[in-house]
C-alpha positions as CSV (number, residue, x, y, z in Angstrom):
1,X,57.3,-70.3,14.3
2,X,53.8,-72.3,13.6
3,X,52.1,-69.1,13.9
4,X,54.0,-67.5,11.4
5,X,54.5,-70.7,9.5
6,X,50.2,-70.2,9.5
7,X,50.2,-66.7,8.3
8,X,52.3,-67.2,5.5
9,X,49.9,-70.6,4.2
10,X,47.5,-68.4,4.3
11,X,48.0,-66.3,1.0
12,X,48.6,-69.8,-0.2
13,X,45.0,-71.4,0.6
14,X,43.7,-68.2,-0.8
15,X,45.9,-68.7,-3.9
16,X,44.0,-72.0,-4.0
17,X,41.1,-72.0,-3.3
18,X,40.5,-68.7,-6.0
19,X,42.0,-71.2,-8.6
20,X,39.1,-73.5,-7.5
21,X,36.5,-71.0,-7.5
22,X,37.8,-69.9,-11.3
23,X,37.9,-73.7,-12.3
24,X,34.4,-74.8,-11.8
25,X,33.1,-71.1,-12.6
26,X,35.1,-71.9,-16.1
27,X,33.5,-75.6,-16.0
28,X,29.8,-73.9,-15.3
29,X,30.5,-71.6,-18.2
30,X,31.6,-73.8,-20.5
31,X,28.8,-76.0,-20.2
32,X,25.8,-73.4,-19.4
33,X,26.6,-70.6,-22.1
34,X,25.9,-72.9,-25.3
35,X,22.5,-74.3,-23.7
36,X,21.7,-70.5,-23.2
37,X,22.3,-69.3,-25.9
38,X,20.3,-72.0,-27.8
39,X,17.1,-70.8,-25.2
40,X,17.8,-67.1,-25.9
41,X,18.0,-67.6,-29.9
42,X,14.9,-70.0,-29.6
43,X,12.8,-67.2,-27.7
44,X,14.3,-64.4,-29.6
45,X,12.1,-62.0,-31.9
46,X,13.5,-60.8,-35.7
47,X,15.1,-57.5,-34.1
48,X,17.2,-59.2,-31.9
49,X,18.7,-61.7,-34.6
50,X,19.0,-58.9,-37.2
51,X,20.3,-56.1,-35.5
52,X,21.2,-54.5,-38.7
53,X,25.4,-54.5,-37.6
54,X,24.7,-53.8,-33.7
55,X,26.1,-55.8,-31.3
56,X,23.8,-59.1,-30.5
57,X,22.1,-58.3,-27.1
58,X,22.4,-60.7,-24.4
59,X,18.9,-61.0,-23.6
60,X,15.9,-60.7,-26.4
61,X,14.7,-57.2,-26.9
62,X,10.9,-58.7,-27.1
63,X,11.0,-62.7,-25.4
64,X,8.2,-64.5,-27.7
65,X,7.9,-68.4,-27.6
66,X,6.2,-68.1,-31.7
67,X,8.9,-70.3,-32.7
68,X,7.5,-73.3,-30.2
69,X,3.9,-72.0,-30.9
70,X,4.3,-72.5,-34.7
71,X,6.1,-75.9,-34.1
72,X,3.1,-77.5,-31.8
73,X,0.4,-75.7,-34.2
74,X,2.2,-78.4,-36.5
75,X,0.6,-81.6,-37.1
76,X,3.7,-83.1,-38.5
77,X,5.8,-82.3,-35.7
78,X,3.7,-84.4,-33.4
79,X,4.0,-87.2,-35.4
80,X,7.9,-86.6,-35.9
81,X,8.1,-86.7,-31.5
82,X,6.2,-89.7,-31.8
83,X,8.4,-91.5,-34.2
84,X,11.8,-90.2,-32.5
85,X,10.3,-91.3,-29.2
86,X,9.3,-94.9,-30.3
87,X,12.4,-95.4,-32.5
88,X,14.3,-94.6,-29.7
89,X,12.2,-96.2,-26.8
90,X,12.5,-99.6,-29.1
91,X,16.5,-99.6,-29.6
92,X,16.6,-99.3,-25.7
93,X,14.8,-101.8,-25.0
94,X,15.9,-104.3,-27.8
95,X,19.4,-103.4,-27.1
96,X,18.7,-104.3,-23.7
97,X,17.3,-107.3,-24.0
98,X,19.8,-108.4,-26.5
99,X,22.6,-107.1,-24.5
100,X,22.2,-107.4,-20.6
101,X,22.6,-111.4,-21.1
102,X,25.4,-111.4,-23.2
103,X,27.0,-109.1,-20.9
104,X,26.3,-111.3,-17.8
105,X,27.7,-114.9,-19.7
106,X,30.8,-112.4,-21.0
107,X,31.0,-111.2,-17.5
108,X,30.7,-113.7,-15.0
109,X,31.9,-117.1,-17.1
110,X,34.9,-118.5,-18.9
111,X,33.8,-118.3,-22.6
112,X,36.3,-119.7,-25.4
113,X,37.5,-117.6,-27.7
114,X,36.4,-114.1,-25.3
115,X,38.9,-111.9,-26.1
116,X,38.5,-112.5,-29.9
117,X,34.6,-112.2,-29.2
118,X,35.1,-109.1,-27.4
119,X,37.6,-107.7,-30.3
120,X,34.8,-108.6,-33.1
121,X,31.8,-106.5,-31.4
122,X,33.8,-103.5,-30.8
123,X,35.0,-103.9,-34.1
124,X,31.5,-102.9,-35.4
125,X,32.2,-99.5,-33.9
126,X,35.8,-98.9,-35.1
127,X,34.4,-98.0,-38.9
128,X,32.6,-94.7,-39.6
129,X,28.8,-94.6,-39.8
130,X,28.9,-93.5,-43.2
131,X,31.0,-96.5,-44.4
132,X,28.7,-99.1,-42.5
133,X,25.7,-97.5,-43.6
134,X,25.3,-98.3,-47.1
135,X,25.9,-102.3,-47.4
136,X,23.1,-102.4,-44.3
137,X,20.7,-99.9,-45.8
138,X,20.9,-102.7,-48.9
139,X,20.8,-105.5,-47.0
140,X,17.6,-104.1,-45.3
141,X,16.4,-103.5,-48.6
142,X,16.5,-107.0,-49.8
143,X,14.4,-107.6,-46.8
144,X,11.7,-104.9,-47.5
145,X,13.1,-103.0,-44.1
146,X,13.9,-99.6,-45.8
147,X,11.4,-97.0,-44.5
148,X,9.7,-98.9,-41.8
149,X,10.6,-98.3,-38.1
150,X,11.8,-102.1,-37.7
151,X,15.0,-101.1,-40.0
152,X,15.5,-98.0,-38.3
153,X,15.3,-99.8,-34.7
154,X,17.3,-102.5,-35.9
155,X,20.1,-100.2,-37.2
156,X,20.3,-98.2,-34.1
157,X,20.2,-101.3,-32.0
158,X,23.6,-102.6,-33.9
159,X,24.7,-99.1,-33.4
160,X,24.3,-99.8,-29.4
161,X,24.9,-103.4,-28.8
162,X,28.5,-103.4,-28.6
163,X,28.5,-100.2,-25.6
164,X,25.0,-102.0,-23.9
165,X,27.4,-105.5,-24.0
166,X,30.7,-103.8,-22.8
167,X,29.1,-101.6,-19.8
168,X,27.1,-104.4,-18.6
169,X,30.1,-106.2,-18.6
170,X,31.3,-103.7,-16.4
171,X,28.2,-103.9,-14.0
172,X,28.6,-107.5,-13.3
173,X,32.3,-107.8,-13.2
174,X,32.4,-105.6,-10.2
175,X,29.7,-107.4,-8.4
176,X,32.0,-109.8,-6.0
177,X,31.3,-113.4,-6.7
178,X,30.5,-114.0,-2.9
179,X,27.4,-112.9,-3.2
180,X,26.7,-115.2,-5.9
181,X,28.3,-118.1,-3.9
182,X,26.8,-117.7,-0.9
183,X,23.4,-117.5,-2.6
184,X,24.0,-120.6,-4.2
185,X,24.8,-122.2,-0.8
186,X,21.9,-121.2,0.6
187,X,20.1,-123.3,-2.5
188,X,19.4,-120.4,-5.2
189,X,19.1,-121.4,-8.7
190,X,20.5,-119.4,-11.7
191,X,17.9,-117.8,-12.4
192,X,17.4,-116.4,-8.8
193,X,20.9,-115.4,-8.4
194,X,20.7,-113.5,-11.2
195,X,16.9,-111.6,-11.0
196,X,17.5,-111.0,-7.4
197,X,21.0,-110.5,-7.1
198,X,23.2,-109.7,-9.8
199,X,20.4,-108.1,-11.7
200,X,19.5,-105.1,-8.9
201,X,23.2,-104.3,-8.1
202,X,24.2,-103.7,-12.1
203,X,21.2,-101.5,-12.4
204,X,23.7,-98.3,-12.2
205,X,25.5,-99.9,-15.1
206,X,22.6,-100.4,-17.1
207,X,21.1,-97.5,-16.7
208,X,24.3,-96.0,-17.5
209,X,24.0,-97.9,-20.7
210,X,20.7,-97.2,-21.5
211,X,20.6,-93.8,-21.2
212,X,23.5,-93.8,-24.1
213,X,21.7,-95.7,-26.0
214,X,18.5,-93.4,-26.0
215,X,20.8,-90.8,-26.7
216,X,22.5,-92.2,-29.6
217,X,19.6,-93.3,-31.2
218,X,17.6,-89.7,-30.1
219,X,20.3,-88.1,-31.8
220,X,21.3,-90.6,-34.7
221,X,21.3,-88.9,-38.1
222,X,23.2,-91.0,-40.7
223,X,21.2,-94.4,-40.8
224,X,17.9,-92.5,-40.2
225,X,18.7,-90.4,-43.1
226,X,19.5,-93.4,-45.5
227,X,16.8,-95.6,-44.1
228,X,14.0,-93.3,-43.7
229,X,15.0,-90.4,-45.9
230,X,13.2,-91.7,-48.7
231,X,10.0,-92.8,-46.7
232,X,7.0,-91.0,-45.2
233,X,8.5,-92.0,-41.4
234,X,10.9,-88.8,-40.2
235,X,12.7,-88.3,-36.9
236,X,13.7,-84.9,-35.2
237,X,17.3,-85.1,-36.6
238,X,15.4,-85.5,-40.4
239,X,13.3,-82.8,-39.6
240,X,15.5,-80.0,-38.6
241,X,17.5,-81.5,-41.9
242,X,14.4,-81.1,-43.9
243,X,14.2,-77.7,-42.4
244,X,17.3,-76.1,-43.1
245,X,17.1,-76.7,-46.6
246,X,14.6,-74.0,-47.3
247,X,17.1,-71.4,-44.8
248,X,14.7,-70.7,-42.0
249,X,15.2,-68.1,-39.4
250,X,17.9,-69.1,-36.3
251,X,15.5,-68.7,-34.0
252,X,13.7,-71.7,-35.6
253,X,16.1,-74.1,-35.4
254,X,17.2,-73.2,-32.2
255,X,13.6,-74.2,-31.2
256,X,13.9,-77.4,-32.8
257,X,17.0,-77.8,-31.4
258,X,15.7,-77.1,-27.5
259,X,12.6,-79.7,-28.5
260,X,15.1,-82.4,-29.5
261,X,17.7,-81.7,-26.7
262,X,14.9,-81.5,-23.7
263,X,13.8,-85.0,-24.2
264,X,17.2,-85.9,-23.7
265,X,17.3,-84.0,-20.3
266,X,14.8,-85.3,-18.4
267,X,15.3,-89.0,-19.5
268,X,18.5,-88.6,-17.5
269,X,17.2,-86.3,-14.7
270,X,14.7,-88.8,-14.1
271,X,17.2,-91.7,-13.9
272,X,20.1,-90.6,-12.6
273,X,19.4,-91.8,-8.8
274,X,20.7,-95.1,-10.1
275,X,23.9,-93.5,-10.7
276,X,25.4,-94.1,-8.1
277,X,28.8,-95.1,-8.1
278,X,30.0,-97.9,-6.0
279,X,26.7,-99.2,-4.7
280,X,28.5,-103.1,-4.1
281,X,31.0,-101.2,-1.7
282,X,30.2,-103.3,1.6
283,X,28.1,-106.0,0.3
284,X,30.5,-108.7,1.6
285,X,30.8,-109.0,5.1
């Protein structure tokens, strides 16, 4: 009886295992065909965008990387990477700075009032960007902060603050407070517990946070727009705006588009060995 209890499973685990080979091919496809066709439009010549009623070809008929060359032979696209890159490099580590501590008091002490201090930075994020933007686009001009990368940074760091704060919170919640007793005991201060303790096992947690905050303020369009629109400073997101209001070819902007997502790409590739889930798992002994 087992053995034919065995042969009949077996159509089964077939049945299965073809519904997880379909799954992830589905997941693969889902998440691979938009970034190639983004590449294929970016590299793609004038005959294989204007086919004249054919079908679009899967591949370019002639590969040609003039849509990059044309962008790099551009001074003012350098200085727009440059300005995305330290508008963006500056919100991280503001938001950082700003946020890890509050995390850590929110995280690992009894604060008064927490719940209502919790419910008021989250708040920040419940309205839309575009209501939010324009009562701090005039407070930043009463403050001479509209088109200067200060306002910018400062906008995209109130954009962050409330995920940076909640995800550290996160980080050092898990971290079991044994640690942190028995390194009292053993006569740490405060400050030691927390640089050479708590600190290195939220990393994975901050990183986490950090990572979205580069992307939001990478991609941020809204508050860029309103603070900088007006200036001589411009990001990628204002540039591809700026860009599509004379109706430029798709291949163009799909090149603009690779150059603004591939930033984005290897910021994470390059930091995602710190995202490792459950790195406290067997700390206490």
């Amino acid at each position: 009886m087992s053995t034919i209890a065995r042969v009949k499973s077996l159509p089964v685990e077939g049945l299965k295992k073809a519904l997880w080979v379909a799954s992830i091919a589905a997941a693969v496809l889902l998440v691979a065909g938009p970034v190639y066709m983004l590449f294929k439009y970016s590299i793609s010549d004038s005959t294989s965008i204007n086919t004249g009623g054919a079908p679009i070809p899967l591949w370019p008929y002639h590969p040609t990387f003039r849509c990059f060359t044309y962008l790099f032979s551009d001074s003012q696209f350098f200085g727009v990477i440059t300005n995305s890159f330290v508008i963006a490099a500056c919100t991280v580590g503001m938001s950082m700075l700003l946020g890890v501590p509050a995390a850590y008091v929110l995280g690992r002490f009894r604060v008064p009032g927490r719940r209502l201090l919790l419910l008021g930075l989250i708040s920040v994020r419940l309205f839309p960007d575009i209501a939010s933007v324009i009562p701090i686009t005039e407070f930043f001009i009463r403050f001479k902060l509209q088109n200067t990368y200060t306002g910018v940074i400062l906008a995209h760091t109130l954009l962050a603050l409330p995920y940076v704060i909640f995800i550290g919170m996160s980080a050092f919640e898990a971290i079991p407070d044994d640690l942190e007793q028995q390194a009292r005991v053993m006569g740490a201060n405060g400050f030691s517990v927390f640089f050479r303790i708590l600190l290195p096992l939220s990393i994975p947690g901050l990183v986490a946070a950090a990572i979205y905050t580069f992307l939001l303020s990478w991609d941020e369009f809204i508050f860029a727009y309103f603070i900088l629109g007006l200036g001589k400073i411009s990001t990628l997101t204002l540039f591809l705006k700026q860009k599509l209001a004379f109706s430029p070819p798709q291949n163009l902007l799909a090149a603009i588009s690779v150059l603004l997502s591939l930033p984005v790409i290897v910021f994470s590739l390059m930091l995602q060995k710190y995202m490792t889930a459950g790195i406290t798992t067997g700390s206490v002994k």
